[in-house]
C-alpha positions in Angstrom: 87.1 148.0 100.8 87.9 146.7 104.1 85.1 144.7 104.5 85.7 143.1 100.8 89.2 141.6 101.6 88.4 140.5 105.3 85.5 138.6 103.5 87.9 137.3 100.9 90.4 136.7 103.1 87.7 135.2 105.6 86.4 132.6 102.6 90.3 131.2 101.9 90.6 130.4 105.2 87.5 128.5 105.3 88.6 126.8 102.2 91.6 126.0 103.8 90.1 124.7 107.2 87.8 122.5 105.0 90.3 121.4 103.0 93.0 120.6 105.6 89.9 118.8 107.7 88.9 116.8 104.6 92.5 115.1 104.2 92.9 114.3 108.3 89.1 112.4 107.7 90.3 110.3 104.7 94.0 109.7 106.3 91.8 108.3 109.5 89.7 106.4 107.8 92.2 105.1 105.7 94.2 104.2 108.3 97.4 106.5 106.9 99.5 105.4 109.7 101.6 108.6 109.1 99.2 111.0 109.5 97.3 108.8 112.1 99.0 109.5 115.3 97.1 109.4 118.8 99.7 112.3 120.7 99.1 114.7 117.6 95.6 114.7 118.4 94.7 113.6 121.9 96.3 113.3 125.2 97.0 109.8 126.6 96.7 111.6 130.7 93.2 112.7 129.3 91.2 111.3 126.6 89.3 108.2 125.4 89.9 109.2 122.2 93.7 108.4 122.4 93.5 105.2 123.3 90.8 104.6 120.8 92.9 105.0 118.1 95.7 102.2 118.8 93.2 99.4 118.6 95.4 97.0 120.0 94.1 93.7 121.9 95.7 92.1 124.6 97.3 88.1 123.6 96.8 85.9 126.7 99.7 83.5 127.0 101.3 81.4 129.2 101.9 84.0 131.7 98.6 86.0 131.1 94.9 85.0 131.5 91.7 87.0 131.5 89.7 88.1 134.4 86.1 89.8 134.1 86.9 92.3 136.4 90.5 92.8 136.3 90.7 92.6 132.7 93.7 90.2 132.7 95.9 88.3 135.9 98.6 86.2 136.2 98.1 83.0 135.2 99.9 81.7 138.3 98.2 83.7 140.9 94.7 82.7 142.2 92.0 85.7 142.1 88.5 85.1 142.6 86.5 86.2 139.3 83.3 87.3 141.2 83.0 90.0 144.9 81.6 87.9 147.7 79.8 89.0 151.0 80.2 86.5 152.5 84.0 86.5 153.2 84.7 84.7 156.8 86.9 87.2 159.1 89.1 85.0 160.9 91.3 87.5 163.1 94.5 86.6 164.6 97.9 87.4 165.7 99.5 89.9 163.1 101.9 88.2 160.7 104.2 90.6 158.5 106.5 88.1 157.6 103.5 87.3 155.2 103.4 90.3 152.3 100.5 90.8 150.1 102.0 93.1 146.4 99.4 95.0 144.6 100.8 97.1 142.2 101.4 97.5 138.8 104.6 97.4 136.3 107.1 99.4 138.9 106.0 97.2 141.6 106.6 93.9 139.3 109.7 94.5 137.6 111.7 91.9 137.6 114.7 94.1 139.3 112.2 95.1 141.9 110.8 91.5 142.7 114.2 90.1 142.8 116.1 92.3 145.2 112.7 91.3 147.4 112.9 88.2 147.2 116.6 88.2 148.3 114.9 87.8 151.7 114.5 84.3 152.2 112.5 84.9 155.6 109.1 87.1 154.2 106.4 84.9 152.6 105.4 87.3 149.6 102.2 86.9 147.5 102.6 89.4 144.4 99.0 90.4 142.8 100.7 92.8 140.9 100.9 93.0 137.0 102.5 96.0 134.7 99.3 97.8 132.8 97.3 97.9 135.5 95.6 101.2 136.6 95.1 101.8 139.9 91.5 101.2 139.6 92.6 97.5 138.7 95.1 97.5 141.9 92.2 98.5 143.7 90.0 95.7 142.5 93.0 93.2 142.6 92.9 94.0 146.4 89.3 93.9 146.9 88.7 90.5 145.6 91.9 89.1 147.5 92.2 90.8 150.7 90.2 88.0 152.8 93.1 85.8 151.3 95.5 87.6 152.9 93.8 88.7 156.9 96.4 89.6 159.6 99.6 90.2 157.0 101.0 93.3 155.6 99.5 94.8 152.5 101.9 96.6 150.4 100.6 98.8 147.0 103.2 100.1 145.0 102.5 102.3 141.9 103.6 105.0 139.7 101.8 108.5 140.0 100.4 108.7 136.8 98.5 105.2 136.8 95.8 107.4 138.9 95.1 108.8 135.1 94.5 105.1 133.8 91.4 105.1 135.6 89.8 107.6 133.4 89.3 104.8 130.9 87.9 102.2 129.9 90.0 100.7 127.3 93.8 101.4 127.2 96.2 98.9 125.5 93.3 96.5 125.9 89.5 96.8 127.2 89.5 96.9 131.2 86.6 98.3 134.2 86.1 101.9 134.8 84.4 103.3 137.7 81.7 106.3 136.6 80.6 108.7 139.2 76.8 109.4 139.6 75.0 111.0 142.3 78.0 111.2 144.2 78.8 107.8 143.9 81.3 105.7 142.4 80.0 102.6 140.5 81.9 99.8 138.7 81.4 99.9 134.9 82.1 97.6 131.8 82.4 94.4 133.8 82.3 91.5 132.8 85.1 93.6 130.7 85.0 92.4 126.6 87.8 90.1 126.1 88.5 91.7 122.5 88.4 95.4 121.5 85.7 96.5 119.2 87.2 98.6 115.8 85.3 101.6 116.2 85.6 104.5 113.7 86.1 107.8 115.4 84.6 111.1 114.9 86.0 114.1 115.5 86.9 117.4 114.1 90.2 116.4 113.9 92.3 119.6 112.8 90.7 121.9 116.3 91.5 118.6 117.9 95.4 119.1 116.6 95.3 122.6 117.3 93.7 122.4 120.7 95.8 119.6 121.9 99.4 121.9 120.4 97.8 125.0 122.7 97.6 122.5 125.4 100.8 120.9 125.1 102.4 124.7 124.7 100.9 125.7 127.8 102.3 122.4 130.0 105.9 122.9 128.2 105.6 119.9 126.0 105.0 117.7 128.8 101.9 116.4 128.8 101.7 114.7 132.2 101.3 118.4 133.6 98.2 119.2 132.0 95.2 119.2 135.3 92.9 117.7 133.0 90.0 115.8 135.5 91.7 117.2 138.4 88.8 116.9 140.5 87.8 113.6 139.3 91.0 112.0 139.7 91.2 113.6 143.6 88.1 111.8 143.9 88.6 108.7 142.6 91.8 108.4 144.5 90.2 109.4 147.7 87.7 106.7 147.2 90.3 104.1 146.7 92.5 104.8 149.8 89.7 105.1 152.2 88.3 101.9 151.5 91.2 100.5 151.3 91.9 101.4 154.9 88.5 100.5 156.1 89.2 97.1 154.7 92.8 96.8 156.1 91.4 97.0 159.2 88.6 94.8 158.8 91.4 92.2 157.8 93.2 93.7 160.8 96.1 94.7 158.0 98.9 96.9 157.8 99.1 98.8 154.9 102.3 100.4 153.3 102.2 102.1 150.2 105.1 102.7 147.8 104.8 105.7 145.0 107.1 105.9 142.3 108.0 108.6 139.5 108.7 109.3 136.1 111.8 110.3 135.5 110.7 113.5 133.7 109.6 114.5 137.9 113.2 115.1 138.3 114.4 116.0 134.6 111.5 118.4 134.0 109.4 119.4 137.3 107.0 117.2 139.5 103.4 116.9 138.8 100.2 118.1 140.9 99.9 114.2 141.8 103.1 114.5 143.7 102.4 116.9 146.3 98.4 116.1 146.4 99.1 111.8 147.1 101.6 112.8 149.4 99.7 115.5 151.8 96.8 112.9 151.4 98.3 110.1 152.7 100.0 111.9 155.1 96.6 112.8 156.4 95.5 109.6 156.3 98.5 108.1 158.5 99.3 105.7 155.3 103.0 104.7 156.0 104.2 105.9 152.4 107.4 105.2 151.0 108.3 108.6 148.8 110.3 107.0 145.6 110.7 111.1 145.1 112.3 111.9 148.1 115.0 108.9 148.2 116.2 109.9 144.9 116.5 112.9 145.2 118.4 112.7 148.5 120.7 109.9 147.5 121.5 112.0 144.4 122.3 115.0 146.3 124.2 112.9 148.7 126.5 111.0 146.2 126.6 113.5 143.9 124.4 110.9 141.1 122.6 112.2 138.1 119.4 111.2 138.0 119.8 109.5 134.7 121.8 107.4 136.1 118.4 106.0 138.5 116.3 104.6 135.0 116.8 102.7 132.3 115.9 102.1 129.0 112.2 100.6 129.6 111.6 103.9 131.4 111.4 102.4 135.1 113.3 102.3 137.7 116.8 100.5 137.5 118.6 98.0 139.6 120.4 101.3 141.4 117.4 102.8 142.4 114.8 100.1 143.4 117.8 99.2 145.8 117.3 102.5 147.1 113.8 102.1 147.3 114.1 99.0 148.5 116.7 99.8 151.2 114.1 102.3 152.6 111.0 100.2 152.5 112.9 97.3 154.9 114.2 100.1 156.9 110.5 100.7 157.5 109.5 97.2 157.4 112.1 96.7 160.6 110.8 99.5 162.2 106.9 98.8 162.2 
């Protein structure tokens, strides 16, 4: 008797798995907008899949061209399309009133770039462009840092564009670097102007369950989830330390600049926090902890952290001052 009704009961739900699966395949490949949501399904800090689904291509403008490796640049701002070895070292006295910016959208916001500017004495250069992963500030640097020998280098980027490197299309198509035999390699360059409308296969309702288990476990929040870990340690390893070794090929000086989501103070910091931190400590990187200014200013004028971000989810006018204040601070002191 047992057996019977577990086996009926065991057939109903199999009907029900099949048919609930059945309607998520025609609602995706009917494009039901309603039903087709990428953060039901996938997680932007983890899968291709996510950023599959938005099919989205990037319009160049007057502002915006496109770059083989980089995926796109500023229109304005001279980056050679191809690596060279044959870059002339020309070594001089250090210059830091010339500033090199690679970054991405925290670095050039336009509240950012102006309070920087507001010094009429430093000679800035900004390579920087919002979207970019820190793969692309890697390669931005790369191709330009024989344009800039004997100035001060400054990256600035938020935590979680480590996890933009995973890919190799976000909003648009752009290069990934693949690891094999130990080694990173450079991948999908030249990178396809236009993205390719792919159809994607899945089984789509363990895909909604497994990614609600996942979001239950990481309180909702899904920057928390350690997806990659390991990889992403990795890949940002990789970048820093030949980052240094070519600073000081370019006899450099390097200053790096993190900056955080707001949900870091609202909710609790990530693993990238105290791992980028302790890493570049190691490394003897000057860092300048966006984190740690907050936090202490808040604390010291009584400030809600609220208060620091506005409504395009950066950094506002208040607290890139603070930032800001802290980086010349350092800047006078080197």
């Amino acid at each position: 008797m047992i057996y019977k009704y577990f086996k009926q009961f065991f057939l109903v739900l199999l009907f029900f798995v099949f048919l609930v699966e059945i309607l998520l395949q025609i609602s995706f490949h009917s494009n039901i907008n309603f039903v087709k949501q990428p953060a039901l399904f996938y997680n932007g800090f983890c899968d291709q899949k996510y950023w599959n689904m938005l099919n989205r291509n990037i319009k160049y403008d007057n502002e915006i061209s496109y770059h083989p490796i980089l995926s796109i640049k500023k229109k304005n701002v001279s980056i050679p399309s191809t690596f060279s070895n044959n870059k002339t070292i020309n070594i001089s006295s250090y210059n830091k009133k010339n500033i090199a910016l690679y970054g991405s959208s925290f670095m050039d916001h336009k509240e950012f770039q102006s309070i920087l500017k507001k010094k009429e004495d430093l000679n800035f250069r900004n390579y920087s462009l919002g979207s970019y992963g820190l793969d692309q500030i890697y390669l931005s640097y790369k191709l330009t840092s024989h344009l800039n020998q004997n100035n001060l280098i400054v990256f600035g980027f938020l935590l979680e564009d480590l996890d933009r490197s995973l890919f190799n299309k976000r909003d648009y198509n752009k290069p990934k670097f693949t690891l094999e035999n130990n080694i990173f390699k450079l991948t999908n360059i030249p990178v396809p102007k236009n993205n390719e409308i792919n159809r994607i296969y899945d089984f789509f309702l363990y895909s909604f369950i497994s990614n609600v288990v996942e979001l239950f476990n990481n309180s909702f929040d899904s920057r928390l989830t350690e997806c990659h870990i390991n990889y992403k340690k990795k890949l940002f390893s990789f970048f820093i330390d030949d980052i240094i070794k070519e600073s000081n090929k370019y006899n450099q000086k390097i200053v790096i600049i993190t900056f955080n989501l707001l949900e870091d103070f609202t909710n609790k910091k990530s693993w990238r926090y105290e791992y980028v931190k302790n890493f570049l400590k190691n490394k003897n990187v000057i860092h300048i902890d966006s984190y740690d200014i907050l936090y202490s200013v808040s604390k010291q004028r009584n400030e809600n952290f609220k208060n620091y971000f506005s409504s395009d989810l950066h950094n506002n006018s208040i607290s890139f001052e603070y930032i800001a204040d802290e980086f010349f601070n350092t800047y006078n002191a080197m």
